[in-house]
TIFI-143795 format. One record per residue (C-alpha): residue number from 1; x, y, z. Coordinates in steps of 0.02 Angstrom, whole numbers. Example, Ala and Ser with C-alpha at 12.3 -4.5 7.8 and 13.67 -1.06 7.14 Angstrom:
BEGIN
{num->1, px->615, py->-225, pz->390}
{num->2, px->684, py->-53, pz->357}
This chain:
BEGIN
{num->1, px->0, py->0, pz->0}
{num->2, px->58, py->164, pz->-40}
{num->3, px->92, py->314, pz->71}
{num->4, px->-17, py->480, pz->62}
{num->5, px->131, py->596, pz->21}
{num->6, px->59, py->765, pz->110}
{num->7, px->140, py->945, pz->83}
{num->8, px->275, py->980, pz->201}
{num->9, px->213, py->1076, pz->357}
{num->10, px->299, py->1262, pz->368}
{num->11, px->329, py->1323, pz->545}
{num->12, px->355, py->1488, pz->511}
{num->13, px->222, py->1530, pz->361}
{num->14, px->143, py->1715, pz->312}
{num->15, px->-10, py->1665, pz->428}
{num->16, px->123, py->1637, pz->578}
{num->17, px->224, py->1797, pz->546}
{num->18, px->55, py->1901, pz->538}
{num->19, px->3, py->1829, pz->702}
{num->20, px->177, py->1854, pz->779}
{num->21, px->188, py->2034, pz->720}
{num->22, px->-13, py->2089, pz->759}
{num->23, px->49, py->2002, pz->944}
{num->24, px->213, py->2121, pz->940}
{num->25, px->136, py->2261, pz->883}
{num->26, px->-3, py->2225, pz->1037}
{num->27, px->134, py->2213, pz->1147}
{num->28, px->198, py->2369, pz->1109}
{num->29, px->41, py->2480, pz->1100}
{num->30, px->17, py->2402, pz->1271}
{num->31, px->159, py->2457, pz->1313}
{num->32, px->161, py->2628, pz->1280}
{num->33, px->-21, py->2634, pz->1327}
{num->34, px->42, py->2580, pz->1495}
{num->35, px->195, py->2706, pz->1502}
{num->36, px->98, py->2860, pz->1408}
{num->37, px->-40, py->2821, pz->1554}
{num->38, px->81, py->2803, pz->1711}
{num->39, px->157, py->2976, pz->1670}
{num->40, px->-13, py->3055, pz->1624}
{num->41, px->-31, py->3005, pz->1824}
{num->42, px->109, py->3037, pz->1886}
{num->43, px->124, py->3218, pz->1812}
{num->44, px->-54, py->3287, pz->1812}
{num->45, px->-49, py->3367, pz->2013}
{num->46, px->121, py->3423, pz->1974}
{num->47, px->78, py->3535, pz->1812}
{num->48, px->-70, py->3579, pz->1907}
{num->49, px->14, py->3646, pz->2060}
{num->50, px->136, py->3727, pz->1934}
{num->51, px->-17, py->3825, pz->1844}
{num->52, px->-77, py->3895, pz->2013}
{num->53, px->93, py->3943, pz->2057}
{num->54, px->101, py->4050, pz->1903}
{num->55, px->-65, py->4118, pz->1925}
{num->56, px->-38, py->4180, pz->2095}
{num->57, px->132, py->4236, pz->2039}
{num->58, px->39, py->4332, pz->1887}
{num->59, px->-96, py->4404, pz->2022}
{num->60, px->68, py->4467, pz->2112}
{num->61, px->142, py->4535, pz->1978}
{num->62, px->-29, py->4617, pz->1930}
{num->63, px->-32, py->4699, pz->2107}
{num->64, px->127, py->4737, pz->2120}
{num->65, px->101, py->4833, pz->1942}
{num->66, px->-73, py->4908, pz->2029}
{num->67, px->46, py->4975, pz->2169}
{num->68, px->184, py->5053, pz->2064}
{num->69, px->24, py->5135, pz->1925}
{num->70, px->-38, py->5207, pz->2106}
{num->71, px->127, py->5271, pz->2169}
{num->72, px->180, py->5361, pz->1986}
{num->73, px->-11, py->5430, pz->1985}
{num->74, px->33, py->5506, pz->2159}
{num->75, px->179, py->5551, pz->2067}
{num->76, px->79, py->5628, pz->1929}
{num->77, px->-33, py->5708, pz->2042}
{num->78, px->108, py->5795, pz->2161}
{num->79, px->196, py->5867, pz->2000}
{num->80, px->22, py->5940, pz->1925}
{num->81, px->-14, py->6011, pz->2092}
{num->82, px->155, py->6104, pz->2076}
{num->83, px->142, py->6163, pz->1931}
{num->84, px->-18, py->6224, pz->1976}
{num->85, px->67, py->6322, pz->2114}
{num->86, px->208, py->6382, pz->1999}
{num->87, px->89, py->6442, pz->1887}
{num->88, px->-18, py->6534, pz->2017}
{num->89, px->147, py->6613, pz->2069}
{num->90, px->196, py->6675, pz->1912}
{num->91, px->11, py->6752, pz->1895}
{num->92, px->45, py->6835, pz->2060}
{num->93, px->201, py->6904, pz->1988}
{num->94, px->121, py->6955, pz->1846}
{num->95, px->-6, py->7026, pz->1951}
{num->96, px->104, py->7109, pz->2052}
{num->97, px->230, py->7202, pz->1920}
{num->98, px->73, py->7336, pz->1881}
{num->99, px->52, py->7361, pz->2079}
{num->100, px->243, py->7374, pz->2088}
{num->101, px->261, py->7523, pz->1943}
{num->102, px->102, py->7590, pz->2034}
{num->103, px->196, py->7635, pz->2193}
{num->104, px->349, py->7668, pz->2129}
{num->105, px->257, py->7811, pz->2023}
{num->106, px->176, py->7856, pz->2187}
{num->107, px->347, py->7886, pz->2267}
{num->108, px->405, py->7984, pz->2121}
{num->109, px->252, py->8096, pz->2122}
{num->110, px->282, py->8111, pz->2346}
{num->111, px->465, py->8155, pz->2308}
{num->112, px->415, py->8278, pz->2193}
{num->113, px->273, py->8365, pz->2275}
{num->114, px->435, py->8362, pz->2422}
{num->115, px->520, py->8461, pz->2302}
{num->116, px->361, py->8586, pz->2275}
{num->117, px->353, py->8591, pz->2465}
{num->118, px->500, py->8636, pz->2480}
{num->119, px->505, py->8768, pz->2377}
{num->120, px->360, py->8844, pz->2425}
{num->121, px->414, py->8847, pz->2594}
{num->122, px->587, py->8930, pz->2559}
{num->123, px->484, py->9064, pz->2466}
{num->124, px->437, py->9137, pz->2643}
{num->125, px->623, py->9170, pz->2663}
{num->126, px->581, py->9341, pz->2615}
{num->127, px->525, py->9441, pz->2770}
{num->128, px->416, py->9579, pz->2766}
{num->129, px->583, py->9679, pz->2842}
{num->130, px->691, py->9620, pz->2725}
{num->131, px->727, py->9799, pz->2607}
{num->132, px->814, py->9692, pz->2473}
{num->133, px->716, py->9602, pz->2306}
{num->134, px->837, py->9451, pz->2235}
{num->135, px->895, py->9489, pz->2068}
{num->136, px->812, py->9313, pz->2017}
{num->137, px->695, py->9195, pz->2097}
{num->138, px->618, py->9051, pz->2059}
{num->139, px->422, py->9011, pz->2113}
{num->140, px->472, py->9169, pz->2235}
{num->141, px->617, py->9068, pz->2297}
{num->142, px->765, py->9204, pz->2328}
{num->143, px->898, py->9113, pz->2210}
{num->144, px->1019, py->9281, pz->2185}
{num->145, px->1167, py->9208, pz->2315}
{num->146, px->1312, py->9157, pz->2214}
{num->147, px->1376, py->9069, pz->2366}
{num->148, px->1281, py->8971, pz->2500}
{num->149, px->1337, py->8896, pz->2678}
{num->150, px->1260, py->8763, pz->2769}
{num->151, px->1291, py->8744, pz->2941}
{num->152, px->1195, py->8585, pz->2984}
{num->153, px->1152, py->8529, pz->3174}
{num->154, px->1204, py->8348, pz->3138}
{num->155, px->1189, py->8287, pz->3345}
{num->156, px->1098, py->8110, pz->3364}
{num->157, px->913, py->8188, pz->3388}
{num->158, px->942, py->8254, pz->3179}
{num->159, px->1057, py->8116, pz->3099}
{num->160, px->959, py->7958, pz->3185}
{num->161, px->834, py->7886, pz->3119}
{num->162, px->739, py->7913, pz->2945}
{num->163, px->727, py->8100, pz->2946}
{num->164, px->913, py->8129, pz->2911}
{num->165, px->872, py->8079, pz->2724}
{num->166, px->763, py->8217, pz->2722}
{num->167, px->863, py->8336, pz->2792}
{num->168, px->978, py->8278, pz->2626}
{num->169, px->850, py->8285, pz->2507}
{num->170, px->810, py->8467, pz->2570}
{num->171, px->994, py->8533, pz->2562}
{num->172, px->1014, py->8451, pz->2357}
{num->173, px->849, py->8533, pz->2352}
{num->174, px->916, py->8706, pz->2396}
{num->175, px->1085, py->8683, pz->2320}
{num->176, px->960, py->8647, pz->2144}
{num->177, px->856, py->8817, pz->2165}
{num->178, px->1012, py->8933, pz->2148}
{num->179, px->1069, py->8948, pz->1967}
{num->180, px->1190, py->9072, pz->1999}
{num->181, px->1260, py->8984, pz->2138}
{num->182, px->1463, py->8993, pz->2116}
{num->183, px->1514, py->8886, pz->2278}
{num->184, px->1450, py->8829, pz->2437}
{num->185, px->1526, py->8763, pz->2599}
{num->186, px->1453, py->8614, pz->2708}
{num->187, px->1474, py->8650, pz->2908}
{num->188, px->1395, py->8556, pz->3051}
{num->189, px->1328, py->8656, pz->3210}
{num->190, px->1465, py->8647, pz->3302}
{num->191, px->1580, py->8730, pz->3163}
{num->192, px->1669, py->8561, pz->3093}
{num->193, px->1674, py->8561, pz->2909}
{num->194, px->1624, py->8393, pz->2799}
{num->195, px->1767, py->8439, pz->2708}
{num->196, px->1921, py->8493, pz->2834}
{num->197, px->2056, py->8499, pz->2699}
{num->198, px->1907, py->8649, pz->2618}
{num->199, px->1890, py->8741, pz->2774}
{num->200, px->1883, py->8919, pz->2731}
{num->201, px->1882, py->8886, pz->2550}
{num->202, px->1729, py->8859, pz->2428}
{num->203, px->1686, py->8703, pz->2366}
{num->204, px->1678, py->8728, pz->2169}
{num->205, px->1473, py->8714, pz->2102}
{num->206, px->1509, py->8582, pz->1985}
{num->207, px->1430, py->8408, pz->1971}
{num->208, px->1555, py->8318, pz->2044}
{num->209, px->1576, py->8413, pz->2199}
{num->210, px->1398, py->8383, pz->2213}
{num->211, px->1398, py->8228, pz->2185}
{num->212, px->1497, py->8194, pz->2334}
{num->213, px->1444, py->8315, pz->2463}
{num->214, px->1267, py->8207, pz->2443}
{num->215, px->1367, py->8041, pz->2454}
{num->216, px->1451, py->8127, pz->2621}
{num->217, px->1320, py->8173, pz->2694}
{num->218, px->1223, py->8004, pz->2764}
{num->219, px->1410, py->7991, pz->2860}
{num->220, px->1419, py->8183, pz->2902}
{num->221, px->1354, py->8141, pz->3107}
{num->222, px->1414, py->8155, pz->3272}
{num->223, px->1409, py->8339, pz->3314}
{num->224, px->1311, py->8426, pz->3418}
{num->225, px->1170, py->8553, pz->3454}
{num->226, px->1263, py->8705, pz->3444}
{num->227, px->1225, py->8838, pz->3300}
{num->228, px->1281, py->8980, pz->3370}
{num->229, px->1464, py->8899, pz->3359}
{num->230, px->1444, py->8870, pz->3164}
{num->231, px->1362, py->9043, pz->3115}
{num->232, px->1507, py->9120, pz->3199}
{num->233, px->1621, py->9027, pz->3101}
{num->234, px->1552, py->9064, pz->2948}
{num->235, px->1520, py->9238, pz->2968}
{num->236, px->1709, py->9259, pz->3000}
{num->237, px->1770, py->9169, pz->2865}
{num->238, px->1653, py->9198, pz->2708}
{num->239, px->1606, py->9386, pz->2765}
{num->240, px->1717, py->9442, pz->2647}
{num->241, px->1669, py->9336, pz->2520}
{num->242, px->1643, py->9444, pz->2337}
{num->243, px->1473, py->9414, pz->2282}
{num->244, px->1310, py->9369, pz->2368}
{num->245, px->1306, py->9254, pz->2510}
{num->246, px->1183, py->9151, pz->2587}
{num->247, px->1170, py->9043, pz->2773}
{num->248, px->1065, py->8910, pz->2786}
{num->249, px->1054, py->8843, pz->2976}
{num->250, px->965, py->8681, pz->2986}
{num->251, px->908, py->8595, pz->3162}
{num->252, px->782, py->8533, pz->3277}
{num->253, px->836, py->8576, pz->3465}
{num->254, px->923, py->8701, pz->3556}
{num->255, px->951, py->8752, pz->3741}
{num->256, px->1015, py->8900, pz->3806}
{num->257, px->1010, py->9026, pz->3899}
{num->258, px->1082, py->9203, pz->3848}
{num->259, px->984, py->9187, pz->3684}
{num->260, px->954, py->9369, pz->3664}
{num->261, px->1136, py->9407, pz->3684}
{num->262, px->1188, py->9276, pz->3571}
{num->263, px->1061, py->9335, pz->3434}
{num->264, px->1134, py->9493, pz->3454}
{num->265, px->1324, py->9446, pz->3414}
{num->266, px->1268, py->9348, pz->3276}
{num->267, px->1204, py->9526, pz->3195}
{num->268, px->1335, py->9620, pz->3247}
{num->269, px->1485, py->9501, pz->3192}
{num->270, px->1350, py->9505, pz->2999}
{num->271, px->1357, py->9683, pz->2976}
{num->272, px->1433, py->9762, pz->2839}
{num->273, px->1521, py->9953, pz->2846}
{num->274, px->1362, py->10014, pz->2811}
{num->275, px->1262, py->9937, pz->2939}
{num->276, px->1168, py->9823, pz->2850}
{num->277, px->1178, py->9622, pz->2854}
{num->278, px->1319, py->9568, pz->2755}
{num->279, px->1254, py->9383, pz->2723}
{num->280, px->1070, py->9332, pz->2707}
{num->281, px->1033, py->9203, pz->2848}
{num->282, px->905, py->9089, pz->2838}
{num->283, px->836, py->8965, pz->2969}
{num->284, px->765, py->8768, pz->2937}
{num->285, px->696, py->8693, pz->3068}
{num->286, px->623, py->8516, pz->3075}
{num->287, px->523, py->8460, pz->3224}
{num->288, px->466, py->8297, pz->3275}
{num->289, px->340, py->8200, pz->3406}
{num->290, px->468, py->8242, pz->3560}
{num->291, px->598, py->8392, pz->3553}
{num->292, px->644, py->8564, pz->3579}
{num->293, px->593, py->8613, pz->3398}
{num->294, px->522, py->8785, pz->3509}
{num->295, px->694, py->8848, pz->3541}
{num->296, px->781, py->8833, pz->3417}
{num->297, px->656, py->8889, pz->3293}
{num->298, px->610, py->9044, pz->3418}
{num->299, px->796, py->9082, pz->3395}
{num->300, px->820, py->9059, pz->3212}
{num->301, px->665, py->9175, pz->3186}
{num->302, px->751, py->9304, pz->3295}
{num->303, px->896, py->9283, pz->3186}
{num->304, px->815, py->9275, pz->3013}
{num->305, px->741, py->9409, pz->3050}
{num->306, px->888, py->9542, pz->3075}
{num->307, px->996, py->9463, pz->2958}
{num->308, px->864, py->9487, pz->2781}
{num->309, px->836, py->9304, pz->2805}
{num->310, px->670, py->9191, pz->2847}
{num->311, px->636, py->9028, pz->2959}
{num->312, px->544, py->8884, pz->2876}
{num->313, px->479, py->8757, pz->2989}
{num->314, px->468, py->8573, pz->2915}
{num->315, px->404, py->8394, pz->2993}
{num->316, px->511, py->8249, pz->2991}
């Protein structure tokens, strides 16, 4: 009997290989199911703890941004309020400018109705005894001397204080109102002269010279209440003097008490051959609150008056 002959068996056929690689590839996707699902685990609390660390870390950063936005809008606010402030001050400088030229003209228009006081009050220099008429005058201001003395009570009660810078303002003033004027002479009370090296002399009538007796004067101080002493002395050295003279005596107290007999000298030692008062005296007198204005201008009237001159009371 003869053998079935069958086909040989293959162990490793398509079929086998396509089971062997569907069971690999199984493997495998299990695999990396298992893996890509253990980390999904394992990492999922962690990224979410991460995420709410960065939020709260972005809220920070958001208030920490709210805070510094606050602190430059405080910032903001502080520099618009100054320049608010600036701006208000440069309005009130603006503002103030017109107010500023306003008194300033005010003080110009005071110093010169000064002046017109002044003058007006010099004009009663003429007495109704005086015999002579100036050759010129100004407003009726006797302006003929050619040469004019001041003899100046510069004590304490006249130099201290404001009212020395109107005793200044009144002697430029006078020095002004005599066109003719050749020279004059600057002597306190008590017969010192502002310029010792010039004693006796004349004191040229030019601008400079004027110039600086005015810039002298606020320093001219320390003498005392004496005019007799400085008419004396001035009557003995200009009386000669060729061409018109005038004495201004300026002050605000005196005490003595031989004033008669010191009025008296002061007329004789002024008279000329013929009699007659060789210099034109005039008196100035300035009172004040408390004084002896009363005296002194009691004796300067008593002098003005015999000597073709006039006294002219004035207020500090």
């Amino acid at each position: 009997m003869k053998k079935i002959q069958r086909a040989p068996v293959e162990v490793f056929n398509l079929a086998f290989l396509d089971i062997i690689s569907c069971a690999f590839g199984a493997v495998i996707m299990l695999v990396l199911l298992a893996k890509n699902g253990t980390e999904d685990t394992e990492r999922g609390p962690a990224n979410l703890s991460t995420l709410v660390a960065e939020v709260l870390q972005a809220q920070q950063s958001v208030e920490e941004l709210k805070g510094a936005l606050s602190d430059k809008q405080d910032e903001l606010s502080a520099a618009e309020q100054k320049t608010a402030s600036v701006t208000e001050q440069e309005k009130n400088l603006e503002s103030s400018i017109p107010r500023a030229q306003k008194t300033l003209q005010q003080l110009q228009d005071k110093a010169s109705s000064l002046r017109a006081e002044i003058r007006q009050a010099t004009a009663m220099l003429n007495t109704p005894n005086s015999t002579d008429t100036p050759d010129d005058d100004v407003g009726g201001i006797p302006t003929d001397a050619e040469y004019v003395v001041f003899v100046i009570d510069n004590s304490g009660s006249m130099s201290g204080g404001r009212g020395w810078s109107r005793v200044i303002s009144v002697v430029n003033d006078i020095i002004e109102s005599h066109p003719k004027m050749k020279g004059f002479q600057i002597m306190a009370a008590d017969g010192d002269f502002m310029f010792s090296s010039k004693a006796g002399d004349w004191l040229p009538d030019s601008k400079r010279f004027r110039q600086m007796a005015m810039q002298q004067m606020p320093n001219f101080t320390g003498g005392k209440s004496a005019p007799e002493l400085g008419i004396l002395k001035a009557i003995n050295l200009y009386k000669k003097t060729k061409g018109t003279t005038s004495l201004y005596v300026f002050g605000d107290d005196y005490r003595v008490n031989n004033l008669d007999a010191i009025v008296r000298q002061i007329t004789s030692q002024n008279q000329g051959a013929d009699g007659k008062p060789v210099m034109r005296i005039h008196g100035i007198g300035f009172s004040r609150a408390s004084g002896n204005a009363e005296t002194f201008a009691a004796f300067m009237q008593a002098v003005a008056k015999r000597n073709r001159g006039a006294f002219v009371g004035l207020n500090f």
